[in-house]
C-alpha positions in Angstrom: 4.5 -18.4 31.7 6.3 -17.5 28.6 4.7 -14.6 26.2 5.8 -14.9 22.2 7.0 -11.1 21.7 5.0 -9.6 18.8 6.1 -9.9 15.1 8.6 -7.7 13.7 6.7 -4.7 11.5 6.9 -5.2 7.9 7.0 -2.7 5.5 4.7 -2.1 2.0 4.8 0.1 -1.0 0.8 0.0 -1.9 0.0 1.7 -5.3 -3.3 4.1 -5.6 -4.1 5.7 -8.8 -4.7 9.5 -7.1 -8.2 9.7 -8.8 -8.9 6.6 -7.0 -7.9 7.1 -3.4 -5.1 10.0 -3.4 -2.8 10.0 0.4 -5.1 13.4 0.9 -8.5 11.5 0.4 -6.9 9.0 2.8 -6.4 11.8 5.6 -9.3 13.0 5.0 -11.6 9.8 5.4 -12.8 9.0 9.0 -10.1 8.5 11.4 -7.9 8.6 7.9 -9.0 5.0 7.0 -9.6 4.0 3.6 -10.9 0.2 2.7 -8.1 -0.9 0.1 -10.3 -2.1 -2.6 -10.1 -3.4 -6.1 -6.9 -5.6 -5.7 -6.7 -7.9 -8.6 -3.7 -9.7 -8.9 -3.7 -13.2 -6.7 -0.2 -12.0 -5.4 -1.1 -9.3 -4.2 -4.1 -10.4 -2.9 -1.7 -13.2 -1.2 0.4 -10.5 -0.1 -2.6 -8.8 2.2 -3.6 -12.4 2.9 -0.6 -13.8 4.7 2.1 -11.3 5.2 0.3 -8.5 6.2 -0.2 -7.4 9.4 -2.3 -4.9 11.6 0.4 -2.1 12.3 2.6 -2.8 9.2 4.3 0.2 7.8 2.9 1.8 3.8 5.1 3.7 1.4 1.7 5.4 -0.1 2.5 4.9 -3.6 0.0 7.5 -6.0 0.3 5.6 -9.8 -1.1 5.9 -13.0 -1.1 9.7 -13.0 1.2 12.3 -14.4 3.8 12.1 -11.9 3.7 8.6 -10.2 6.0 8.6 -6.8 5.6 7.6 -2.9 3.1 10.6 -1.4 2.5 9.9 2.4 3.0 6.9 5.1 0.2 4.7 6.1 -0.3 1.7 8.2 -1.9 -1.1 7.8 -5.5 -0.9 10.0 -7.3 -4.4 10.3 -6.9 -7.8 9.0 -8.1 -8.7 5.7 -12.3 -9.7 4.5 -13.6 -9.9 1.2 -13.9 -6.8 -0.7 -17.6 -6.0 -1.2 -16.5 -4.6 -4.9 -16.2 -8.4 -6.4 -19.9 -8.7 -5.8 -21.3 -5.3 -7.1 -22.2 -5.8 -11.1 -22.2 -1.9 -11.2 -18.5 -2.2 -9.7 -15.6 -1.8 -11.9 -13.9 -3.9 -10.2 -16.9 -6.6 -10.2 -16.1 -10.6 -10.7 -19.1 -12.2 -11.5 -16.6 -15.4 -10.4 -16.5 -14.5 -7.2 -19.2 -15.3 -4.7 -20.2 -14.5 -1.0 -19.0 -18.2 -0.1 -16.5 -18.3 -1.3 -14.4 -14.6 -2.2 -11.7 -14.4 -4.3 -10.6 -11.1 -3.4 -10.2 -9.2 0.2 -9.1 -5.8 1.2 -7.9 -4.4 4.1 -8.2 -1.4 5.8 -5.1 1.5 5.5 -4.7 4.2 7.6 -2.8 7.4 6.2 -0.4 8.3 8.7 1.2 12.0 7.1 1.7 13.3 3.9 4.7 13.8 2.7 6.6 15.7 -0.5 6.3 13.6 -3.7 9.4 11.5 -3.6 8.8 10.8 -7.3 9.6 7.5 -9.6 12.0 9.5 -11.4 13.9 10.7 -8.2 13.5 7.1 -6.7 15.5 5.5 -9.7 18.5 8.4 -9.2 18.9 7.3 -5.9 21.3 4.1 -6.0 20.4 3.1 -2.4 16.8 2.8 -3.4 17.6 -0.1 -5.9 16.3 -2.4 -4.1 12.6 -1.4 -4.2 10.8 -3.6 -6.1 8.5 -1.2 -7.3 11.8 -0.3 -9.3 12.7 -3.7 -10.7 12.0 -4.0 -14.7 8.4 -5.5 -15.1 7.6 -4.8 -11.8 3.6 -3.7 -11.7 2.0 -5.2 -9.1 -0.1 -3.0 -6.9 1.2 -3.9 -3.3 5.2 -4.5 -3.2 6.9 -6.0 0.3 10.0 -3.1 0.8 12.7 -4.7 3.5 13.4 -2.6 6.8 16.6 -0.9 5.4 15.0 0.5 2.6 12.0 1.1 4.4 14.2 3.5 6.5 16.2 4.7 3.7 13.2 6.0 1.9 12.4 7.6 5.4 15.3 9.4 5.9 15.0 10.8 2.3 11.6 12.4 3.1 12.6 13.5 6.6 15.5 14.7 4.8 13.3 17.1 2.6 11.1 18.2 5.3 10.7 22.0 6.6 12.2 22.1 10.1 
């Protein structure tokens, strides 16, 4: 009998706006899940959709806020199913396109995994091995981001890095 071995992790950068779903709401939240709602952008959406995968590593991403930067590590927590927000009119994140037959948009569960320091946009783009992150690249502003297993681990090591023994 011959067993496939499992898939390779893959690694994310997945944005939150901190007023939204911050990394401590996240650990807070039962179990330290959090439903990823409100994606809007069909790649991203395709990004849950097909490359994601239940164990997948998260660069915590908080955006839109005074001092944008990677704040914790998640994982990814369950497969992907339509996020309930496309149907809610009182939603801001409702599409009266959408329908329960056919979704447009999914979510997937995320489950915060430790905070970390604030490895900040700013310090990100000082750091010439972090080039690489898309979340870097000019006109890059999609919400969820594939980062490759060297800079995943890269980006590790800096927060370990900055850690209290």
């Amino acid at each position: 009998m011959t067993t496939t071995p499992p898939p390779e992790p893959r690694y994310w950068l997945m944005k939150s706006e901190p007023q939204e779903c911050s990394i401590d709401d996240a650990l807070a939240a039962p179990d330290a899940t959090v439903p990823w709602t409100g994606v809007r952008n069909y790649q991203a959406r395709n990004f849950m959709r097909d490359g994601m995968q239940v164990g997948d590593g998260v660069l915590f991403y908080h955006s839109s806020c005074p001092e944008p930067g990677i704040a914790g590590l998640a994982r990814v927590a369950s497969a992907t199913r339509p996020d309930p927000t496309q149907f809610d009119p009182e939603s801001p994140y409702h599409d009266p396109k959408s329908s329960p037959d056919q979704p447009r948009w999914l979510l997937l569960d995320v489950q915060a995994l430790r905070k970390t320091r604030l490895l900040s946009l700013a310090e990100l783009r000082a750091r010439p091995e972090l080039a690489g992150l898309q979340v870097l690249q000019k006109g890059s502003r999609l919400s969820i981001t594939p980062v490759d297993a060297a800079d995943w681990k890269r980006v590790v090591d800096v927060l370990d890095a900055a850690a209290p023994a």
